[in-house]
C-alpha positions in Angstrom: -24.0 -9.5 -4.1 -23.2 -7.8 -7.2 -20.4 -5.5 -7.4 -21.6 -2.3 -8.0 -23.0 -3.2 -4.4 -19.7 -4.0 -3.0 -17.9 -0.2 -4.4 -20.7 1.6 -2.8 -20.0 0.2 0.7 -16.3 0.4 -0.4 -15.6 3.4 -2.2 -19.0 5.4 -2.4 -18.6 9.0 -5.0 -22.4 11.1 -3.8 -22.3 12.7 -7.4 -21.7 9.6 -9.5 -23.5 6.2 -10.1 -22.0 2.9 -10.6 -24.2 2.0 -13.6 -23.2 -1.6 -14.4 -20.2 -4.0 -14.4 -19.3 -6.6 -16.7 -16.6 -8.6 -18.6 -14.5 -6.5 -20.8 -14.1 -8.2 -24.6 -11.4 -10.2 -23.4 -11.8 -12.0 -20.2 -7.8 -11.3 -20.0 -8.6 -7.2 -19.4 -10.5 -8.2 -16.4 -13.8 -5.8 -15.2 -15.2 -2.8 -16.5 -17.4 -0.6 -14.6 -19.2 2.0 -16.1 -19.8 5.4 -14.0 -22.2 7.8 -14.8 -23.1 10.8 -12.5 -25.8 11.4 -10.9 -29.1 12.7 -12.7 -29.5 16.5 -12.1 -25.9 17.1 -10.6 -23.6 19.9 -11.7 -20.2 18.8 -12.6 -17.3 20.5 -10.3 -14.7 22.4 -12.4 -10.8 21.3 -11.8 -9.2 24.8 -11.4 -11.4 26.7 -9.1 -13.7 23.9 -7.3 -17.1 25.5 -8.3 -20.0 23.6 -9.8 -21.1 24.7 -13.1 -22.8 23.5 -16.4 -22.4 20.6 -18.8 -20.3 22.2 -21.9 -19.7 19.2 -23.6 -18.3 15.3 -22.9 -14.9 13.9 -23.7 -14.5 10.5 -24.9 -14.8 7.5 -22.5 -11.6 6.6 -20.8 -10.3 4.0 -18.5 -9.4 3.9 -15.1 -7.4 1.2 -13.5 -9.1 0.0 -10.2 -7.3 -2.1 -7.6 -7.7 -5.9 -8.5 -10.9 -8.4 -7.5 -10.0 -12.0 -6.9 -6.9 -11.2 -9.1 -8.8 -9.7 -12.0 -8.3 -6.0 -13.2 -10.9 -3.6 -12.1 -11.6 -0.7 -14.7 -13.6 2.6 -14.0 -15.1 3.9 -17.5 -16.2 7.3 -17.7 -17.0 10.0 -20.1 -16.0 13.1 -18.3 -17.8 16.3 -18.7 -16.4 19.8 -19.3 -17.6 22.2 -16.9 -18.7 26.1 -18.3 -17.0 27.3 -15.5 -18.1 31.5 -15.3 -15.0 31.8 -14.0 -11.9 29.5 -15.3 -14.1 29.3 -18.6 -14.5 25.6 -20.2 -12.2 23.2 -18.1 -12.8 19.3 -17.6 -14.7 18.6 -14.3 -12.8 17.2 -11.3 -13.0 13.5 -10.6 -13.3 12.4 -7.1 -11.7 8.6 -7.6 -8.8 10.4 -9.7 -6.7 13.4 -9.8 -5.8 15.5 -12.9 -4.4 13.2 -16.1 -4.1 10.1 -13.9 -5.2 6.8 -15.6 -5.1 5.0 -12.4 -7.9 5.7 -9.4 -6.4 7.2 -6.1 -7.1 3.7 -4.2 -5.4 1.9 -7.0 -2.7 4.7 -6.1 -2.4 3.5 -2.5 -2.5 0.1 -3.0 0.4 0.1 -5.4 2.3 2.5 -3.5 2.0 -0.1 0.2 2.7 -3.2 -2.0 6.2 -1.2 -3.3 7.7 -1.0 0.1 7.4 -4.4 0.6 8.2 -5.8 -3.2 10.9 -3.8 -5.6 8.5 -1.4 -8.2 9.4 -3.7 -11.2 7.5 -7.2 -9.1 4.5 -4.8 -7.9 4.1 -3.4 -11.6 4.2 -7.4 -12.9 1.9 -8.6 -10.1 -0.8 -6.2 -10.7 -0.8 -5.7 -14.3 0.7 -2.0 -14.7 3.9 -0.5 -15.5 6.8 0.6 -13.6 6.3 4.2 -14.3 2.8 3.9 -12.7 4.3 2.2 -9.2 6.6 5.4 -9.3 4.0 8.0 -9.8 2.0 6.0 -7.1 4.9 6.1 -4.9 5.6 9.8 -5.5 1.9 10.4 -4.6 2.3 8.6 -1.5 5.3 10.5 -0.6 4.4 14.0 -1.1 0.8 13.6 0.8 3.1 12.5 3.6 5.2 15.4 3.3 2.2 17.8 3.0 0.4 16.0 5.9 3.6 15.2 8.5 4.1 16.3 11.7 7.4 17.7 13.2 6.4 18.8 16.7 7.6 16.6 19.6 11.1 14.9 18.3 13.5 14.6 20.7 16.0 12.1 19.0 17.0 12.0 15.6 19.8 9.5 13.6 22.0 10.8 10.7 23.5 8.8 7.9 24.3 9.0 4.1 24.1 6.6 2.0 26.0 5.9 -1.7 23.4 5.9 -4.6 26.5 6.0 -7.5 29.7 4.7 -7.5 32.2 7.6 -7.6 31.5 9.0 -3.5 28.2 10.0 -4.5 26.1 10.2 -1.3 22.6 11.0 0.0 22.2 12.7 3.6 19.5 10.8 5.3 17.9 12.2 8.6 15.2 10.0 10.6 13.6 10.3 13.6 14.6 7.7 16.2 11.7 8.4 18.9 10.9 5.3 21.0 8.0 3.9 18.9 8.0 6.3 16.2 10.6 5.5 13.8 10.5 7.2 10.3 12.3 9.0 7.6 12.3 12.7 7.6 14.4 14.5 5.6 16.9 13.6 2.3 19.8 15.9 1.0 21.9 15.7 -1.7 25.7 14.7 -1.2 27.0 14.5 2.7 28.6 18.0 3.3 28.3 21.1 6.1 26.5 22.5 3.4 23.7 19.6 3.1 22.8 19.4 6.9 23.3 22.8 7.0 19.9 22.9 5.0 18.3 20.4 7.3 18.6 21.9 10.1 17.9 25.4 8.7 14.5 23.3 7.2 13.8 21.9 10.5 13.7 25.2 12.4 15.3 26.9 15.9 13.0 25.8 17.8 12.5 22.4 17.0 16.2 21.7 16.9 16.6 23.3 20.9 13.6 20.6 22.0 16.4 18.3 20.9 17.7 15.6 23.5 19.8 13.2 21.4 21.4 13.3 18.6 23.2 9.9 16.6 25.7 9.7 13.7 28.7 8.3 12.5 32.0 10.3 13.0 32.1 11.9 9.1 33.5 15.6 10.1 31.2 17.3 8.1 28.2 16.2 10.5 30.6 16.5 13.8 30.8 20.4 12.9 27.5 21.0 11.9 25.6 19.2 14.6 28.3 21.1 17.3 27.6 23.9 16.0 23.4 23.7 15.6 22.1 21.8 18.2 25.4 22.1 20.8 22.5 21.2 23.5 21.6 18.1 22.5 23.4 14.8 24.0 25.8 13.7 20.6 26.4 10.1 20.6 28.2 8.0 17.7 27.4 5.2 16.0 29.5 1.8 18.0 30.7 0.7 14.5 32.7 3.4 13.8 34.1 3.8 17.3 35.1 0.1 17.2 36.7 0.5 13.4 39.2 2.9 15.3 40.0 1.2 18.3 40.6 -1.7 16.1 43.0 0.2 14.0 44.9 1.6 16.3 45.8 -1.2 18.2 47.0 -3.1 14.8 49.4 0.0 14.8 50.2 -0.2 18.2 51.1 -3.9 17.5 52.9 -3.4 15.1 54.9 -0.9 16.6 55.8 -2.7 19.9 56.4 -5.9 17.6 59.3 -3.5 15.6 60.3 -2.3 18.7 60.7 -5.7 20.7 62.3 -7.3 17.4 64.8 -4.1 17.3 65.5 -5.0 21.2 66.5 -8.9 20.6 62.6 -10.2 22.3 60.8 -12.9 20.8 57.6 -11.2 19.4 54.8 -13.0 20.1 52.9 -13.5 16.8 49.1 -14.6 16.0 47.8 -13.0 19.6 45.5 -9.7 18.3 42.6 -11.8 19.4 44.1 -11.6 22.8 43.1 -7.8 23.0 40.2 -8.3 20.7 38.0 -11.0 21.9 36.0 -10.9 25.5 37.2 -12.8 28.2 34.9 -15.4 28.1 35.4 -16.3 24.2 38.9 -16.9 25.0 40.2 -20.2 23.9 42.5 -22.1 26.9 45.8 -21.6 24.5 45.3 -17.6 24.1 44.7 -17.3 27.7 47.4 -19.0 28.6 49.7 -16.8 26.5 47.8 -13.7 28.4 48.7 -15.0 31.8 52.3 -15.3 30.9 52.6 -19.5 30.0 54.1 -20.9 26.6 51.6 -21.1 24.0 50.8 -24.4 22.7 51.5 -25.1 19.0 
């Protein structure tokens, strides 16, 4: 099966021909395949969208294809410029690529699925292309999602920041926490009243009223806003944080009561904050026996 065969079933363009496919110079640079369009059609100008005449060609140029059998793929084309009656003489639009791109759309994708699983540098080096082309693949990816998401139906949503920078330098990350829809919906700069402020005015009335639950950590900046936007919603906080305070206030209650015993001439009993800290059933034989009021075995 040759492989002009294999792109039609894969990746078909109705205006355009694959003409031929063959080594480039160097084996190394992997597979060229030369596009032509189609006899008789009128190229499609890039600013308005209407089909006009043949002004002129440009220069062939390349366009990175995802990989076959772990050789590079390369679309070559000479694209026309359109005499567009109404944007004048503009380049015609390309259906495997958009605007300056020197990667196709699908190479786009691909690149852009590999990246959340491998860091952009190791997708760049695996597929032969640079790290600047993962991030514009990325950033493609990313901003069809945004165009294309939907907000209707969330009833639960987590918020948390995370550092980016040393120095208390913090992103505001909001996600929806749905029972089997999990994903990533909004980003703000820093963590203030100010920055959730936005999502929430971003995310609408209406949406943030069909709200049932709400998670977060106990940062006061989100406690204020979230009270005061969506005060209908059921608020819960994160375990971690709730535990981080219960453990630190009963090392000050220890120490308090151990001044306090030492100040009335008791013995204080020393290496028990386990006792208060570990369940019952973790409980080693001498801690327990200190908890029911026995001598602790040294």
């Amino acid at each position: 099966m040759r492989l002009q065969v294999i792109l039609n079933a894969l990746e078909r363009h109705g205006s355009f021909v694959y003409e031929s496919a063959a080594w480039a110079d160097s084996s190394k640079e992997g597979l060229l395949v030369r596009v032509r369009p189609r006899r008789r059609s009128r190229p499609i100008c890039s600013g308005c969208g209407n089909r006009g005449g043949t002004y002129d060609h440009l220069p062939e140029r390349r366009f990175q294809h995802v990989p076959l059998w772990g050789l590079a793929v390369w679309f070559v084309y000479a694209a026309r410029r359109v005499a567009c009656p109404v944007c004048g003489v503009k380049v015609e639009r390309l259906p495997w690529a958009s605007g300056k791109e020197r990667t196709t759309s699908s190479f786009q994708w691909f690149l852009s699925r590999w990246a959340k699983r491998l860091s952009w540098r190791e997708t760049a080096e695996i597929f032969g292309t640079s790290w600047h082309t993962v991030f514009r693949a990325v950033k493609m990816a990313v901003c069809w999602g945004i165009r294309h998401r939907e907000l209707e139906g969330i009833e639960a949503i987590g918020i948390d920041e995370v550092a980016y920078r040393k120095g208390h330098q913090y992103f505001t990350l909001v996600y929806q926490i749905d029972r089997g829809s999990r994903r990533l919906l909004w980003v703000g700069q820093d963590r203030t009243k100010e920055t959730l402020g936005r999502f929430f005015r971003f995310f609408g009335r209406r949406r943030t009223e069909r709200l049932k639950y709400i998670c977060s950590d106990m940062w006061k900046a989100y406690l204020s806003v979230i009270a005061r936007e969506a005060n209908g919603a059921l608020h819960i906080l994160d375990r971690f944080h709730i535990m981080q305070l219960f453990n630190k206030a009963i090392d000050k209650v220890r120490a308090q009561e151990a001044r306090e015993l030492k100040r009335k001439g008791f013995e204080v009993l020393k290496r028990t904050r386990w006792l208060l800290l570990k369940r019952r059933g973790n409980l080693k034989v001498s801690v327990a026996t200190v908890a029911c009021g026995g001598s602790r075995s040294r």
